[in-house]
C-alpha positions in Angstrom: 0.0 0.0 0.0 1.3 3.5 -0.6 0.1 7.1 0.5 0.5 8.1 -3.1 -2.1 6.7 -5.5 -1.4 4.5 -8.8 -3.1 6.3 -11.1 -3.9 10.6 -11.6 -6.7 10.2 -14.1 -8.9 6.7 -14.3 -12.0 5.6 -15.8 -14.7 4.1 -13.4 -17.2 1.8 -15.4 -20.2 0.6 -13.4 -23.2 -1.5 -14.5 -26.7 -0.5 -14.3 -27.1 -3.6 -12.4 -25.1 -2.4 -9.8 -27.0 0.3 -9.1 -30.1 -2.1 -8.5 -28.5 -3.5 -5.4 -30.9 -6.8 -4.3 -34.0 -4.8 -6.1 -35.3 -6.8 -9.1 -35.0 -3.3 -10.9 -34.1 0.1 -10.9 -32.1 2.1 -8.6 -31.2 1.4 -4.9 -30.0 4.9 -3.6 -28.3 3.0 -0.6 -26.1 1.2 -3.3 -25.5 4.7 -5.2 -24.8 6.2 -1.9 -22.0 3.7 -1.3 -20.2 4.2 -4.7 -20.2 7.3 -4.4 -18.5 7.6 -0.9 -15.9 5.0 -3.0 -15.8 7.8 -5.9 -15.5 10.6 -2.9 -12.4 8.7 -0.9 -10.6 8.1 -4.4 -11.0 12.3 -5.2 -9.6 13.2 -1.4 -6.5 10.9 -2.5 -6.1 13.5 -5.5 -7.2 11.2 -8.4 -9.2 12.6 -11.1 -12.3 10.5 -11.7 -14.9 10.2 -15.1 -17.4 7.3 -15.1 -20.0 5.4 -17.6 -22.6 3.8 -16.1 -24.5 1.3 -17.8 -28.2 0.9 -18.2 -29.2 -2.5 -18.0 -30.9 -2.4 -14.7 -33.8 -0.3 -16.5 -33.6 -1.2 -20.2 -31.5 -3.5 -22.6 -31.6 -2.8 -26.2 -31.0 -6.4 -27.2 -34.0 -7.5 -25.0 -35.5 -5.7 -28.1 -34.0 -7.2 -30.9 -34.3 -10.8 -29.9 -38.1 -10.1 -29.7 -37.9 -8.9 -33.3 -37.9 -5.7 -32.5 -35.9 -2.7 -34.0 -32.5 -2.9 -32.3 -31.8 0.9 -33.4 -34.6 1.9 -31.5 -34.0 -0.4 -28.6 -30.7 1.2 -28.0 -31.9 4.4 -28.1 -33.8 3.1 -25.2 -30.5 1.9 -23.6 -29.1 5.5 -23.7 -32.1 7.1 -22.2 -31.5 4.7 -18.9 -27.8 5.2 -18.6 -28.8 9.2 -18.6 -31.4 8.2 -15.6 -28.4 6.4 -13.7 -26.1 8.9 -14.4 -28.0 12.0 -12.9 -28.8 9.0 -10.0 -25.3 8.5 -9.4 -24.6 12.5 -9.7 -27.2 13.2 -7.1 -25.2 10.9 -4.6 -22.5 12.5 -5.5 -23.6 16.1 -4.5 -25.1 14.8 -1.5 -21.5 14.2 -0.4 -20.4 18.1 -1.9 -18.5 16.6 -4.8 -18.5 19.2 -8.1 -20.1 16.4 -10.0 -21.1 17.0 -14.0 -22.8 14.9 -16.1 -22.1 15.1 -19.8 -24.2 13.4 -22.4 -23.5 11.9 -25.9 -27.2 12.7 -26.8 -28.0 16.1 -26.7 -30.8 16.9 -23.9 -29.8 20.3 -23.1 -32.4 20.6 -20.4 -30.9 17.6 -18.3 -27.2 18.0 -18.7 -24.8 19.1 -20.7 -23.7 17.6 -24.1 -20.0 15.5 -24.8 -17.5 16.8 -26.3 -13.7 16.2 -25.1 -12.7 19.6 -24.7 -15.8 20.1 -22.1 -14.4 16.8 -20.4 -11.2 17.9 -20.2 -11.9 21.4 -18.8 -13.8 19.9 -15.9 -11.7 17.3 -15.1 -9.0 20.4 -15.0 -11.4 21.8 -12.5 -11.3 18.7 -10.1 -14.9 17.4 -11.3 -16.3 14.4 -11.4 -17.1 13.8 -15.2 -20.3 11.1 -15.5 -20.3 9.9 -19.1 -23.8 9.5 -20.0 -25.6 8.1 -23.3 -23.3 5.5 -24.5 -20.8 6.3 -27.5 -23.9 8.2 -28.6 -24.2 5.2 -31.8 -26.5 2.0 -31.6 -24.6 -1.5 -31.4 -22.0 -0.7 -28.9 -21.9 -1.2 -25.6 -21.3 1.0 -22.6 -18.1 -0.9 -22.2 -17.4 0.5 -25.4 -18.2 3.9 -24.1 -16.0 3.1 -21.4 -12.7 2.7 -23.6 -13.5 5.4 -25.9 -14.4 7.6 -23.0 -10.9 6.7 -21.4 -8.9 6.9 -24.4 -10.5 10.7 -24.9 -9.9 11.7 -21.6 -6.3 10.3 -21.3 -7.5 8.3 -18.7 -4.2 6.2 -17.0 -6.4 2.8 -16.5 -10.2 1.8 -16.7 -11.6 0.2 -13.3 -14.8 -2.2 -14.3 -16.5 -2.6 -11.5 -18.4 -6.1 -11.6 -20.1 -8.6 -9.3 -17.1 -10.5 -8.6 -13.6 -9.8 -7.0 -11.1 -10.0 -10.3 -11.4 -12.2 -13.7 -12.3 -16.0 -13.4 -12.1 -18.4 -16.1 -15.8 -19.2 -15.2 -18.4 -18.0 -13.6 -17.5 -18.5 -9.6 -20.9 -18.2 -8.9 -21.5 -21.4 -11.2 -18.4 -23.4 -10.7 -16.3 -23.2 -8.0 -13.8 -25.2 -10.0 -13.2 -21.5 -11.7 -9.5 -20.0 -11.7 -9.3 -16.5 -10.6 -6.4 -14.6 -12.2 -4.3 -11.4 -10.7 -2.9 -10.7 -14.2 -3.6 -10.9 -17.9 -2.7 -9.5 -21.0 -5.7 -7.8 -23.2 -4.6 -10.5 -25.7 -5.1 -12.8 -23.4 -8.8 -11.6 -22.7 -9.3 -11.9 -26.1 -8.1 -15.2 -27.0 -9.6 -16.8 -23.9 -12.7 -15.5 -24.6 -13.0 -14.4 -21.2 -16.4 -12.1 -20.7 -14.8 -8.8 -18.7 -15.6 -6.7 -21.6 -17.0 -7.1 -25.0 -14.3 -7.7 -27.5 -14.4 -3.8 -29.0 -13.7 -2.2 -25.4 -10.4 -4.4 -24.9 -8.8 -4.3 -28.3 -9.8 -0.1 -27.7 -8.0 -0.5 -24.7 -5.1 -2.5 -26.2 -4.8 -0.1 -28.6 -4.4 2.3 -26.7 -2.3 1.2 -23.9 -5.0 1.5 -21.1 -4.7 -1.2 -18.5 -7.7 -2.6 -17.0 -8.5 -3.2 -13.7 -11.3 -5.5 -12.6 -13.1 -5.2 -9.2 -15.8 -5.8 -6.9 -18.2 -2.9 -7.2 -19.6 -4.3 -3.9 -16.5 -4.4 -1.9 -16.8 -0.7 0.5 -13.8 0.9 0.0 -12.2 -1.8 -2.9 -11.6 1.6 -5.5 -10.0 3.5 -2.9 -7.7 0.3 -1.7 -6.8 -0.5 -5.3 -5.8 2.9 -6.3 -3.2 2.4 -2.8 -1.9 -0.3 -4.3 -3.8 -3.3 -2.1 -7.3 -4.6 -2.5 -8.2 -7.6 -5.1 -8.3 -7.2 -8.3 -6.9 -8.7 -11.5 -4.8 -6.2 -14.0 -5.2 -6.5 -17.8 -2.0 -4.7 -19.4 0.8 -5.5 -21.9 3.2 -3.6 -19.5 
């Protein structure tokens, strides 16, 4: 562990699902609440902080399409709920007096401002946290997607995916228990193994671009902060 943390600028990418806590659906505050005392502690260490939230916890646009519905339209849908968990997650946020924006790839002026990455920039400059709403702003990619293209935009040192589980498995832990947990990979790797983290686009983005990815427990209180000291479980995805 070290008083100075690993990274100056990351990426934090949460699910919708997260945000549900036990609840079959929607948003538990109590849950938002707690990441964003996680997203608080890792700004009073001095790192800068943008995040993409997903929106499956209110609407998938594939559930959609494999009813034979218009997959366009369906994601569209999609965007509209990661906008909802985004001004959620913002809300928690200012409850705890963090200068928190939310930026939108879809333009809804009355709700938030719109992308760009010279707005980003200027209030990440400005010690802001920077919620990426609205996916990439395109159907057919995910908010992982957004996630890598959000990083690579904002110079962002590593991406932290928050998930239901403690690092990478070769399985699902929660179905076999045979499953191998790793601490390290390569984004090749990932790819090869087929290993679900992140959908292939958001990793070879990643590779691409040299951003290292860090997988978590978004459950675990405090797991952002530890990992940023240099403790806490994870497993790291980078070439280095």
């Amino acid at each position: 562990m070290t008083s100075k943390p690993l990274y100056k600028r990351v990426l934090l990418k949460a699910s919708g699902e997260a945000l549900m806590g036990s609840q079959g659906f929607g948003i538990d505050v109590a849950v938002a609440d707690r990441i964003a005392g996680d997203i608080a502690e890792a700004r009073a260490m001095g790192v800068e902080v943008g995040v993409v939230v997903g929106g499956g916890n209110i609407f998938r646009g594939v559930a959609v399409a494999s009813k034979g519905g218009d997959r366009v339209t369906g994601d569209h849908m999609g965007m509209l709920g990661t906008v909802i968990n985004a001004l959620a997650l913002a809300t928690s946020l200012r409850k705890l007096d963090i200068d928190t924006v939310v930026l939108s790839a879809i333009a809804m002026p009355e709700i938030c401002e719109s992308f760009s990455q010279r707005v980003a920039l200027h209030h990440l400059a400005q010690g802001r946290v920077v919620i990426f709403a609205g996916g990439t702003g395109n159907p057919f990619f995910t908010t992982d997607s957004a996630a890598a293209l959000r990083a690579a935009e904002m110079g962002a040192e590593a991406i932290f995916k928050g998930t239901q589980v403690d690092g990478i498995y070769s399985a699902d832990p929660k179905k076999d228990p045979t499953a191998t947990r790793f601490d390290k990979l390569t984004h090749d790797a990932v790819l090869e193994k087929g290993l679900a983290v992140m959908d292939v686009a958001a990793v070879a983005l990643a590779r691409e671009n040299h951003i290292p990815i860090i997988v978590f427990s978004i459950h675990e209180k405090g797991g952002f902060g530890q990992i940023l000291a240099g403790g806490g479980l994870k497993t790291v995805v980078s070439d280095d």
